[in-house]
C-alpha positions in Angstrom: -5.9 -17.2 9.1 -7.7 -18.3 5.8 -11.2 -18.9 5.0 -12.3 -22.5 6.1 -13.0 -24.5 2.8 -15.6 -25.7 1.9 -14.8 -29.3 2.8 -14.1 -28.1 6.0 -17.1 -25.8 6.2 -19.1 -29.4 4.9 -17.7 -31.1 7.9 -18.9 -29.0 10.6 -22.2 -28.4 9.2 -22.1 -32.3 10.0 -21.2 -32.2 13.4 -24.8 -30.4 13.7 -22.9 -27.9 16.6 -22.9 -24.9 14.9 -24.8 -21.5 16.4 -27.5 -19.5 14.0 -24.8 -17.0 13.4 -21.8 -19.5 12.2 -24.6 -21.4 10.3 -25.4 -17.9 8.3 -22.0 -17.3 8.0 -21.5 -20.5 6.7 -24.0 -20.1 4.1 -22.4 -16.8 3.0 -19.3 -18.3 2.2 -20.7 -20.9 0.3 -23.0 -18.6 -1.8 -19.8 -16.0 -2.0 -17.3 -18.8 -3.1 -19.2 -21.2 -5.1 -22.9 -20.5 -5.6 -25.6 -22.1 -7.0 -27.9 -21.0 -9.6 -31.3 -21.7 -8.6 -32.1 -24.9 -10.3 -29.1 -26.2 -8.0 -30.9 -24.8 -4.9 -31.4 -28.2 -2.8 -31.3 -26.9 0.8 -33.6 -24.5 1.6 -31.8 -22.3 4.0 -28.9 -21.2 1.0 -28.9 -18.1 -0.1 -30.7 -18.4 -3.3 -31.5 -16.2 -5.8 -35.0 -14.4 -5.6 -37.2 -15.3 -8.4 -38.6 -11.9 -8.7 -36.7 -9.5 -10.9 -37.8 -6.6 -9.2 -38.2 -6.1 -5.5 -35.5 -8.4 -3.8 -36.2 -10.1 -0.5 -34.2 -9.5 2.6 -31.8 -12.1 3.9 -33.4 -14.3 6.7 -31.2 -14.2 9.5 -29.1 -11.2 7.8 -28.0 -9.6 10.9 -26.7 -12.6 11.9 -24.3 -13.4 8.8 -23.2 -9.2 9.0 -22.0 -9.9 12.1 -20.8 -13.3 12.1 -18.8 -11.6 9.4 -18.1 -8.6 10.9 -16.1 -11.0 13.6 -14.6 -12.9 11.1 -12.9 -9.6 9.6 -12.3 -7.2 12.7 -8.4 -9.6 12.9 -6.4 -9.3 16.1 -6.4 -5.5 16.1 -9.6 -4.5 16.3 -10.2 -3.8 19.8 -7.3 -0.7 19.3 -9.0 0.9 16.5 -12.5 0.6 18.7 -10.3 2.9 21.4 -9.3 4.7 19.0 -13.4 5.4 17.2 -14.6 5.7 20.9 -12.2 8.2 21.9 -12.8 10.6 19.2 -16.7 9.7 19.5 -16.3 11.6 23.2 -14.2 14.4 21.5 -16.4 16.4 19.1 -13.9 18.9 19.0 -11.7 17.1 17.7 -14.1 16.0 14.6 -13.1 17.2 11.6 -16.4 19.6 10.0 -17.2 19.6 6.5 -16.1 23.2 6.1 -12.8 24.6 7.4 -9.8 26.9 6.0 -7.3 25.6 5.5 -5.6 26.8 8.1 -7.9 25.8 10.7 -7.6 22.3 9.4 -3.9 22.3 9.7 -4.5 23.0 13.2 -7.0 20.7 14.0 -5.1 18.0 12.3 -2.3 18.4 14.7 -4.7 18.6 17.7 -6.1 15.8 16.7 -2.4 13.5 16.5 -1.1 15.3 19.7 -4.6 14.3 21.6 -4.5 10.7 19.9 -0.9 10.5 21.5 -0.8 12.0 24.9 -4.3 12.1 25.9 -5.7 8.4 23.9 -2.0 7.1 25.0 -1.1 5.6 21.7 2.5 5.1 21.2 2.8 5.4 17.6 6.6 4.6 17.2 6.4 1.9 19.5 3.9 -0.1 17.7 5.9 0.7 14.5 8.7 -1.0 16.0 7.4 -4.1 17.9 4.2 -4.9 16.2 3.5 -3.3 12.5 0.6 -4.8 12.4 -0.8 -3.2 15.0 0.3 0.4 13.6 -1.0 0.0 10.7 -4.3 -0.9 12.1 -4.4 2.4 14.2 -3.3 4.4 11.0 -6.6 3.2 9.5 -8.4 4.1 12.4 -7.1 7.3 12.3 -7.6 7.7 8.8 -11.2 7.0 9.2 -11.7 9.7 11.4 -10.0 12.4 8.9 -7.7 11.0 6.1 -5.3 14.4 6.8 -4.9 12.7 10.2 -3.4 9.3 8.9 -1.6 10.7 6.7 0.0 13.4 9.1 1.0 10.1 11.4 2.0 8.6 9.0 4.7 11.3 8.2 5.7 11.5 11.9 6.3 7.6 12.4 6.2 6.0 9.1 8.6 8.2 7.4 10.3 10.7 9.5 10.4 8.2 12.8 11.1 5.5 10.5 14.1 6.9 8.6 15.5 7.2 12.3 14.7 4.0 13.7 15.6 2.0 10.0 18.5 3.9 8.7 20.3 5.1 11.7 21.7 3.3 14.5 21.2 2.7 18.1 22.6 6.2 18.8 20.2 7.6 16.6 17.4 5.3 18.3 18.7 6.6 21.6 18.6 10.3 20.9 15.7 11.0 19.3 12.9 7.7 19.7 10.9 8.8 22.6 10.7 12.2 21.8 9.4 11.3 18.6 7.1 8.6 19.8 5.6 11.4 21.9 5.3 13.9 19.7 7.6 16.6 21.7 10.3 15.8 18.4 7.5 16.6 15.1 9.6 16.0 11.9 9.5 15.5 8.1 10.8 13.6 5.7 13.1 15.4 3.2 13.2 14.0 0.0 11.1 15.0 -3.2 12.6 18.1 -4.7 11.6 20.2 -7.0 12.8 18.4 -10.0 13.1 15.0 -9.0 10.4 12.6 -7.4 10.4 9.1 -8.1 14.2 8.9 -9.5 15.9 9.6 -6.3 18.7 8.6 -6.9 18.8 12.0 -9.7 18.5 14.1 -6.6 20.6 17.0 -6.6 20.9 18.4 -2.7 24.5 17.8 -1.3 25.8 17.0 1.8 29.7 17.8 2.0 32.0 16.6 4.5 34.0 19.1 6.7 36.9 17.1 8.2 38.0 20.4 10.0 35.1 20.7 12.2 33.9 17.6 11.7 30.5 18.3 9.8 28.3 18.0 7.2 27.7 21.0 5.1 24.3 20.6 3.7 23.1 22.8 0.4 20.9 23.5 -2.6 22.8 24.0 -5.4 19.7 25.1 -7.3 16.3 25.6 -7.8 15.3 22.7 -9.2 17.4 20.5 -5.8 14.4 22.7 -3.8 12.7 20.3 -1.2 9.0 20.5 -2.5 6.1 19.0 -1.2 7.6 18.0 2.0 4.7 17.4 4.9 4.7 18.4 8.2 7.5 21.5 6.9 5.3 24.3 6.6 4.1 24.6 10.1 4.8 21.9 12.4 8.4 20.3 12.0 11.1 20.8 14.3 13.4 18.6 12.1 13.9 17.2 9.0 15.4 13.5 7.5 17.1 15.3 4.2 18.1 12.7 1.6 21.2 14.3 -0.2 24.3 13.3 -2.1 27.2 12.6 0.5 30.5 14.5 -1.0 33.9 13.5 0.5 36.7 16.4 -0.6 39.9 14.9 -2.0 38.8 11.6 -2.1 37.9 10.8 -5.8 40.0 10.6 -8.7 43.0 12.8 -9.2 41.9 14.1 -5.8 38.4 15.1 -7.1 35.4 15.1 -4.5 33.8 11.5 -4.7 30.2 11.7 -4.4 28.9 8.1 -2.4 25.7 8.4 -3.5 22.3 9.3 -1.3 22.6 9.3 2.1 20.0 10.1 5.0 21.0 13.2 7.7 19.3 14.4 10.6 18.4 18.1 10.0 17.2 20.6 12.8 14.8 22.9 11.0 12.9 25.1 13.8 14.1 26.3 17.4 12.7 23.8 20.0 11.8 26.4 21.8 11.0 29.3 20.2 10.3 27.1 16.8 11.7 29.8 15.0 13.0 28.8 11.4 16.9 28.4 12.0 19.6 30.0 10.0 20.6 29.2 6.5 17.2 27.6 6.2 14.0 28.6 4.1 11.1 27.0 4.4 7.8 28.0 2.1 4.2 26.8 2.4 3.0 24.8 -1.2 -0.4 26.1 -0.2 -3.9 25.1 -0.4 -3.9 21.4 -2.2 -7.0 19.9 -4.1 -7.0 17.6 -0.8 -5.6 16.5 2.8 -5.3 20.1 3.5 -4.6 19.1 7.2 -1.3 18.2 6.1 1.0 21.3 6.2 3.5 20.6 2.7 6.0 23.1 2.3 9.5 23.8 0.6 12.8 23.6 2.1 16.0 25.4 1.0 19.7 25.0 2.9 22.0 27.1 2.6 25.3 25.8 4.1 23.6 24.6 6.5 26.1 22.4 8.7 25.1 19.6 11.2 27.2 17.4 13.3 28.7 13.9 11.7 26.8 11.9 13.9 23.5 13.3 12.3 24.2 11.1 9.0 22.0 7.9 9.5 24.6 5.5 8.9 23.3 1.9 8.5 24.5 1.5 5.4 27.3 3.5 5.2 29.7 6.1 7.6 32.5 8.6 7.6 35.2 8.3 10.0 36.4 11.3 12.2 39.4 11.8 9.4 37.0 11.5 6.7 37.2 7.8 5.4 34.3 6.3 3.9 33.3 2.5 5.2 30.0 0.2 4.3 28.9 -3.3 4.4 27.7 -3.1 0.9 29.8 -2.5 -1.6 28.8 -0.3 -4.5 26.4 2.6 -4.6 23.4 0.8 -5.8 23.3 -1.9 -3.3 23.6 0.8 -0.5 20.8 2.9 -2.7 18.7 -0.4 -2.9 19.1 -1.2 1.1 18.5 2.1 2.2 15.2 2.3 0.4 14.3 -1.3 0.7 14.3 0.0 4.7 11.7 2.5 3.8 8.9 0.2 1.8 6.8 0.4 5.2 5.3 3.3 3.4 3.8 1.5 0.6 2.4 -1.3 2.7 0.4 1.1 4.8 -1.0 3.0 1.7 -2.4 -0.1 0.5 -3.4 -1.1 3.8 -5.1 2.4 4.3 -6.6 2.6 0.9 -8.4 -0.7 1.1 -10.4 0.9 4.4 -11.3 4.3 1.7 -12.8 1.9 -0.5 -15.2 0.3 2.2 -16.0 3.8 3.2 -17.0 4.7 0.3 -18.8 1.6 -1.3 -20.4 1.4 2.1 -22.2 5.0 1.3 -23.0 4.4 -2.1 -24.6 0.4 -1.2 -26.8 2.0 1.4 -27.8 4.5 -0.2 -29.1 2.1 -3.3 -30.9 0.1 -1.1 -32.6 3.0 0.3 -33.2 4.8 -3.1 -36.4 3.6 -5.0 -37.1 4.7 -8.3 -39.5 3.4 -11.2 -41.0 0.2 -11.2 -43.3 -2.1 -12.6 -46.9 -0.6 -14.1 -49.1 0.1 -10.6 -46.4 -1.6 -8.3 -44.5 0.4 -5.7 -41.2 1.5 -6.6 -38.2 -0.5 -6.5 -34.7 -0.2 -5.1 -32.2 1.0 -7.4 -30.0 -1.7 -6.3 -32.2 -4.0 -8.1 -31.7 -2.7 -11.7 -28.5 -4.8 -13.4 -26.5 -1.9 -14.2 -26.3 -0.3 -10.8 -25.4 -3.8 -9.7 -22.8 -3.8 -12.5 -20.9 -1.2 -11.3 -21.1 -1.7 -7.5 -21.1 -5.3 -6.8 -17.6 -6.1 -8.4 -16.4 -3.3 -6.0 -17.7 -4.6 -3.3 -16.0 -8.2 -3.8 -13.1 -6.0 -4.7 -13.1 -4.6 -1.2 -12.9 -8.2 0.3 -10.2 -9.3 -2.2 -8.5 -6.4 -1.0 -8.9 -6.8 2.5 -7.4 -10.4 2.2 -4.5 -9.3 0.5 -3.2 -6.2 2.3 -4.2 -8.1 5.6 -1.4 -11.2 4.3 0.9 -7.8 2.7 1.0 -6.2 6.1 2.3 -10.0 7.5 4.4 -10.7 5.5 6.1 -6.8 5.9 5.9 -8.0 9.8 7.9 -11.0 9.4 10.2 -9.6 6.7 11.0 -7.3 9.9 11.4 -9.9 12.7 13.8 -11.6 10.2 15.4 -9.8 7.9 15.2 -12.9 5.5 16.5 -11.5 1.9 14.2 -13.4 0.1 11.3 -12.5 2.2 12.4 -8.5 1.7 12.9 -8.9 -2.0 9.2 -10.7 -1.9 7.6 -7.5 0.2 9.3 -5.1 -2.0 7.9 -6.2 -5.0 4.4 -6.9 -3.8 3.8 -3.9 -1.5 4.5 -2.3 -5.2 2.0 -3.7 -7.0 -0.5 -4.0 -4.7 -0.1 -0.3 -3.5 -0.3 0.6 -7.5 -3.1 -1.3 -8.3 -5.4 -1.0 -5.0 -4.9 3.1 -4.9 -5.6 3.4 -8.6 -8.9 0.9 -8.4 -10.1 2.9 -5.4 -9.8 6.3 -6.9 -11.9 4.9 -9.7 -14.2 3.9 -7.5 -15.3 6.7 -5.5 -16.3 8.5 -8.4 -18.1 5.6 -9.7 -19.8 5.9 -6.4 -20.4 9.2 -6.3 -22.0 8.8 -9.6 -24.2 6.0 -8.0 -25.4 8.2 -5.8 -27.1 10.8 -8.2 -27.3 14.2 -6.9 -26.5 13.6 -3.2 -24.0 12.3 -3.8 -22.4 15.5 -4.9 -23.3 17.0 -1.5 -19.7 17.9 0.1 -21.4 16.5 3.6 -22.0 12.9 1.5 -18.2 12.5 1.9 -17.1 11.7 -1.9 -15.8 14.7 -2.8 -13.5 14.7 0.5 -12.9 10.8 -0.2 -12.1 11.6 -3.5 -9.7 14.3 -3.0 -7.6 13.4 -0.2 -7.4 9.8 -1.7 -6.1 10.8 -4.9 -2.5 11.6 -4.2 -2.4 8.1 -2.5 -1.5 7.4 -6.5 1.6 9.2 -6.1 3.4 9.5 -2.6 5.6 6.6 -1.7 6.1 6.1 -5.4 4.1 6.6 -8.8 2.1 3.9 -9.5 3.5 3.7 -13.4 6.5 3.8 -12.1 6.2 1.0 -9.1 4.4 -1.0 -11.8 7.9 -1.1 -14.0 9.2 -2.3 -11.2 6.9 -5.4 -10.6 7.5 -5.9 -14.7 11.4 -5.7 -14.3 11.2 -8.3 -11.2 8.9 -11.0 -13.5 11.7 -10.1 -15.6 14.5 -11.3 -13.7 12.3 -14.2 -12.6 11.6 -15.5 -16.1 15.4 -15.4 -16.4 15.9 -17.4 -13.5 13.2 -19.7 -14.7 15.2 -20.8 -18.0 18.4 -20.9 -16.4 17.6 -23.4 -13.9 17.3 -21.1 -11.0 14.9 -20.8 -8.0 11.8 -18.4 -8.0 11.1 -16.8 -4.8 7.7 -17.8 -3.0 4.9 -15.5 -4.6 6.2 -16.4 -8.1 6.6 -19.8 -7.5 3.3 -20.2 -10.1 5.3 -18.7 -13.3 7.0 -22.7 -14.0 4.0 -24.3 -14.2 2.2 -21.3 -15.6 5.0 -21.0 -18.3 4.7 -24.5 -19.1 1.1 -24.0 -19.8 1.6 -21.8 -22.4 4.8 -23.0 -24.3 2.2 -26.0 -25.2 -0.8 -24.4 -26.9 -4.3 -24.2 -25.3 -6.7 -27.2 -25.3 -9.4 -25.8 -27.6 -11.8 -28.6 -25.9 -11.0 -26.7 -22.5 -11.0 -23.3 -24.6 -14.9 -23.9 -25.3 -16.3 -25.3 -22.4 -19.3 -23.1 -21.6 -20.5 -25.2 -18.4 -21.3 -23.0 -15.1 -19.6 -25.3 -13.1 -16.6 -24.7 -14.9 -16.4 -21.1 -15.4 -17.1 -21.0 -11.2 -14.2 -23.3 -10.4 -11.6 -21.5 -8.7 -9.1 -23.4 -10.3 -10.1 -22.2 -13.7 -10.0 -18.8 -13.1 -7.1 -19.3 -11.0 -5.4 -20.9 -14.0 -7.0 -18.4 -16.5 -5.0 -15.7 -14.9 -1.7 -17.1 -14.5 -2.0 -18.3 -18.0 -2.5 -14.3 -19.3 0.8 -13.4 -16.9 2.7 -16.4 -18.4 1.9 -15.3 -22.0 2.1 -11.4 -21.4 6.1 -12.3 -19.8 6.5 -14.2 -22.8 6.0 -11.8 -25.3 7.0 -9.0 -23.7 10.4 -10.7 -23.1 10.9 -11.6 -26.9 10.1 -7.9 -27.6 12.3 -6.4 -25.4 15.2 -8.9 -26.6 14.0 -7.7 -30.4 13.7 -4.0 -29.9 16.9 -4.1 -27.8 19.0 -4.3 -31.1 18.6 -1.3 -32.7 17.4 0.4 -29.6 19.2 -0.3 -26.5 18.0 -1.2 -23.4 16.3 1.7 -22.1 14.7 2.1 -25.5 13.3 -1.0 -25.6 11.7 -0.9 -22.4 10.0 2.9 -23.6 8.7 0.7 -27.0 7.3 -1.8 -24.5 6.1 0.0 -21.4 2.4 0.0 -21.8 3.0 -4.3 -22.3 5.4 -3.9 -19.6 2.3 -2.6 -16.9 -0.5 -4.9 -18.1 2.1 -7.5 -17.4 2.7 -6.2 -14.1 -1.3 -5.4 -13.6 -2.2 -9.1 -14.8 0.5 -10.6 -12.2 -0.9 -8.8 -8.9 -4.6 -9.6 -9.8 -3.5 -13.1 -10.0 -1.8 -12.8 -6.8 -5.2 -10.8 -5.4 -7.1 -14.0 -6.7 -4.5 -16.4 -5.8 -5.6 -15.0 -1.7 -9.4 -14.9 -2.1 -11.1 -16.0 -5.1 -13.0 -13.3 -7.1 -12.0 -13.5 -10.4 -15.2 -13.4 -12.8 -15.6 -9.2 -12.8 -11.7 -9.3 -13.8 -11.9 -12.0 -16.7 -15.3 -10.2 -18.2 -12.5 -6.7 -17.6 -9.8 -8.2 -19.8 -11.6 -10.7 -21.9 -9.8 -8.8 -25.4 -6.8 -10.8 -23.7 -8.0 -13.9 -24.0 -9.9 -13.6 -27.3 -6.9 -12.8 -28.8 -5.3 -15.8 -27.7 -8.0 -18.1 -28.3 -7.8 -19.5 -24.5 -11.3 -17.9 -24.8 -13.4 -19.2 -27.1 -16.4 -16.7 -28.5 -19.0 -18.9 -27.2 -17.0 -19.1 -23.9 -16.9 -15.3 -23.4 -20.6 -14.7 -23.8 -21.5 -17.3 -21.6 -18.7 -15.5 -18.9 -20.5 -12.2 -19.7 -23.8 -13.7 -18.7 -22.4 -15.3 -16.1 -20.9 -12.4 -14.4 -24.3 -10.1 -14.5 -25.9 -13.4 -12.8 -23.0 -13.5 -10.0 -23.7 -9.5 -9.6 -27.1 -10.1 -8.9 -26.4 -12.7 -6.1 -24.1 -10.5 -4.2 -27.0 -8.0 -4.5 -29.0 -10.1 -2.2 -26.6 -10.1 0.4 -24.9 -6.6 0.0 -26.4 -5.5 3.0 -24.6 -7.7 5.1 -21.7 -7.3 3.1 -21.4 -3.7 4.0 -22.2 -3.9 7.4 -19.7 -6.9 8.3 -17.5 -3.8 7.6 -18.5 -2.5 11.3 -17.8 1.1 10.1 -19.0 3.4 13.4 -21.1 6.2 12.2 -18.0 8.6 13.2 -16.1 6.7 10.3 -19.1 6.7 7.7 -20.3 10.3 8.5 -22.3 10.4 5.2 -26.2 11.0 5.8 -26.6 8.9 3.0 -24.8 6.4 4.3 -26.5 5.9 7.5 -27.6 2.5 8.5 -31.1 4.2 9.7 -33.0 7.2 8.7 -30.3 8.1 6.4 -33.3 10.7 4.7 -34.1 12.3 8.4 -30.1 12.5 9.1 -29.6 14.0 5.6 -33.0 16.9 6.1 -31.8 17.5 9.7 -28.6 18.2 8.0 -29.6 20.5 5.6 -32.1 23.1 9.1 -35.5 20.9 8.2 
């Protein structure tokens, strides 16, 4: 549900009903949305700014707005991550220690997911299925307790369940659901290889059709066709979902084998029983990994290694007893597009999951400022380093950043749930493209973060039992599994693309870029240099503006970047063209999901101050205009400094997810020197 506007907000403030807590709350939103600079400061009870430069008060009532906020934010799902934080609470052995081998993190990871299953009684698959929502709030909450954890369910269900359930059919469902949903079934999901990553359709594994004994032959032809980095193979998986090229003997030209593209199959890996690796298979462990060393990765060679036709996953696409091919769709790239348009589940819960990193780890480096106090004024006690600009510089965007993100994932995740209920084309094409930028740009801010936080922090926060190292290092791959973020960006720029075709042709945009028309028509009529220079606080608050400001950048960037790629295209081809354009190609895309970020929950001013070049160079900015948003934006840092506090703990991040000494919300120092054998 959105935030209640401000007219709305107005109204009940009216109807003088309203408890201390919703009145705080109120008042937060207010001073978050559209504050006031303090010669605006009418009612007494707003949050104002302090007029003391130094030592900033506490909020009156503060508890109150943290948890009026906390409630606002917690969404329908809450109570099952609460199970989820109170049941590992009682289960210290299941609490993942600061040092461990890797081994014995491997282990404990998979203690952990086998206790969350059978003993908490979560039903992973299940909630996959009939509520996403809800399975993507429990991946979080298992993710807080040890990132390895989340992302070793999310292998089981996400990718290896959900290659079953998505690209199979209901014999598939019927065979092997439960046993996955109850871990008895532990799988992987089979296809990175050695060589190829993000172009899967390069990949070079086969899977040959036997029409004698009515199998599939499945083989690496090579080295380089090598299943690499695959989790849950080293150790644990019983089976593995192998993406490989289907190869039908006879049936392609002058009786050549036709190769039908990528297909899905159902591959037994280990003896259920004994778990024994099974013949014609060699598995290998990738080893010790900078991070999320509780997820076993390993290698995976085949050699001839046959399974039964039924194990192909055949949505999209099946062979016949006497070895005919049949499918719905009708050329290899629209089966190649369905049957990875099935698997963009993935992505969303990333984003989801990174977003809930990023409040862990701002949450440890804004308590810790407030609890740090160092300098001050001649003969006056020391102040809080949260109080000099700089350190509100580079934490106070974040932390807006982490409520932008929240909204956005939150309306990502359902719109992926609806996409599901209905299978509505446009709605998948919309998910596609927007669970790609927003996993791109969300994991690459939050990676920058933590070590912006670490480096908030000082020295402790280079202490492994302050978390950011662990943060750091487990979170950084989240930039590259389920797609590279370069290369899920291009795909964001090749949609606006298509869209901005569709624009001058007369077509229909699809719902999120419904903006580009009016945007575009914006900017084929120059700026309004009156508008370009007004310097008026008022103005550069307005949501509208900033709302306006951004889709104007997208609308120009898509311009230009369109009339270069039709320029270059000439005497370079296509895919030429797009290489001499890339890095315009991502700022397009980059520009486009911050305005769609913005376009959920406005908090645009750290941005525009980020990429005021842009619109310098365009002159939607005047000089005057850009110092004034500078100013402005140090000023806005400041305000959200009074109420960071609260900010952080509206998170409602349990100790057991925060972990940090540093981070406590009470003697963090005495945590931190007990810590150490004071």
């Amino acid at each position: 549900m959105p935030p209640p506007t401000p007219a709305s907000r107005a109204g009940e403030s009216a109807a003088g009903d309203e408890s201390p807590a919703t009145r705080r709350l109120r008042c937060l939103s207010l001073h978050l949305l559209q504050p006031s600079s303090p010669a605006d400061q009418a009612e007494p009870s707003s949050l104002a700014l302090a007029a003391c430069a130094g030592r900033a008060r506490r909020v009156e009532g503060g508890a109150d707005v943290a948890a009026a906020l906390a409630a606002y934010l917690r969404g329908r799902h809450r109570a099952a991550q609460m199970r989820l934080f109170d049941f590992f609470r009682a289960r210290p052995d299941l609490q993942t220690p600061v040092e461990m081998t890797t081994a014995e993190h491997r282990e404990l990871c998979f203690r952990q997911l086998r206790a969350l299953v059978r003993d908490a009684g979560v039903r992973p698959l299940t909630l996959m299925a009939n509520d996403p929502a809800e399975y993507f709030a429990v991946m979080e909450a298992a993710g807080g307790a040890d990132i390895s954890l989340g992302v070793k369910l999310g292998v089981q269900y996400s990718l290896w369940g959900g290659s079953v359930i998505n690209l199979g059919t209901k014999k598939h469902r019927d065979r092997y659901f439960d046993g996955i949903d109850n871990l008895d079934l532990p799988g992987c999901f089979a296809m990175t290889e050695l060589h190829h990553g993000s172009n899967v359709q390069a990949l070079q594994t086969t899977a040959t059709f036997d029409p004698v004994t009515d199998e599939f032959i499945i083989n690496t032809p090579n080295d380089g066709a090598i299943k690499w980095w695959i989790g849950n193979a080293a150790v644990h998986g019983k089976f593995a979902t192998v993406f490989a090229r289907l190869i039908l003997p006879l049936q392609g030209k002058a009786g050549e084998p036709a190769d039908m593209g990528i297909h899905a199959f159902i591959v037994p890996i280990r003896d259920l029983e004994t778990h024994a690796v099974l013949p014609g298979i060699e598995i290998n462990d990738c080893g010790h990994k900078i991070g999320l060393n509780g997820v076993d990765n390993g290698a995976l060679r085949f050699r001839s290694v046959r399974v039964p036709r039924d194990n192909l996953l055949n949505r999209f696409g099946d062979v016949s007893r006497d070895g005919k091919y049949t499918s719905s769709l009708p050329t290899i790239n629209k089966r190649f597009a369905a049957t990875l348009g099935e698997l963009v589940g993935g992505r969303v819960g990333i984003a989801y999951c990174s977003v809930g990193v990023l409040r862990v780890a701002v949450t440890i480096a804004v308590r810790y400022a407030l609890l740090r106090h160092q300098f001050g004024p001649p003969k006056q006690p020391e102040i809080s380093v949260l109080d000099y600009q700089s350190h509100q510089h580079k934490l106070m965007p974040m932390l807006a950043s982490a409520y932008a993100f929240h909204f956005a994932t939150v309306q990502l995740v359902d719109k992926y749930s609806e996409m599901k209920k209905t299978n509505d084309e446009d709605l998948i094409a919309d998910v596609h493209v927007l669970s790609s930028g927003l996993k791109a740009y969300i994991t690459s801010f939050t990676a920058k973060s933590i070590s912006i936080c670490r480096e908030a922090c000082g020295g402790h926060g280079y202490a492994a039992v302050n978390r950011f190292g662990a943060l750091r290092n487990d979170h950084d791959i989240f930039q590259t599994f389920e797609g590279d973020n370069t290369v899920l960006l291009q795909q964001v720029a090749g949609d606006l693309l298509k869209q901005y075709q569709e624009k001058f042709k007369g077509g229909t945009l699809s719902v999120t870029w419904n903006y580009l028309r009016d945007s575009m028509g914006t900017y084929l009529s120059q700026p309004n240099p009156v508008t370009a220079r007004w310097e008026g606080e008022d103005h550069l608050r307005d949501p509208n503006f900033q709302l306006d400001a951004f889709r104007y950048r997208t609308s120009r960037l898509l311009h230009s970047v369109a009339a270069r790629l039709q320029k270059h295209s000439k005497t370079l081809g296509g895919f030429g063209a797009w290489n001499r354009c890339l890095n315009h190609l991502l700022t397009l895309a980059e520009s486009h999901i911050e305005s769609v970020i913005l376009a959920k929950f406005i908090e645009s001013v750290k941005r525009i101050w980020k990429d005021i070049g842009t619109y310098r160079n365009v002159d939607y900015v005047a000089p005057n205009k850009a110092k004034a948003i500078h100013k402005l934006t140090d000023y806005l840092s400041y305000q959200v400094r009074l109420v960071a506090k609260e900010l952080v703990d509206a998170f409602d991040l349990p100790d057991l997810i925060i972990r940090a000494p540093i981070g406590m919300q009470s003697e963090a120092y005495a945590q931190y020197t007990q810590f150490v054998g004071f």
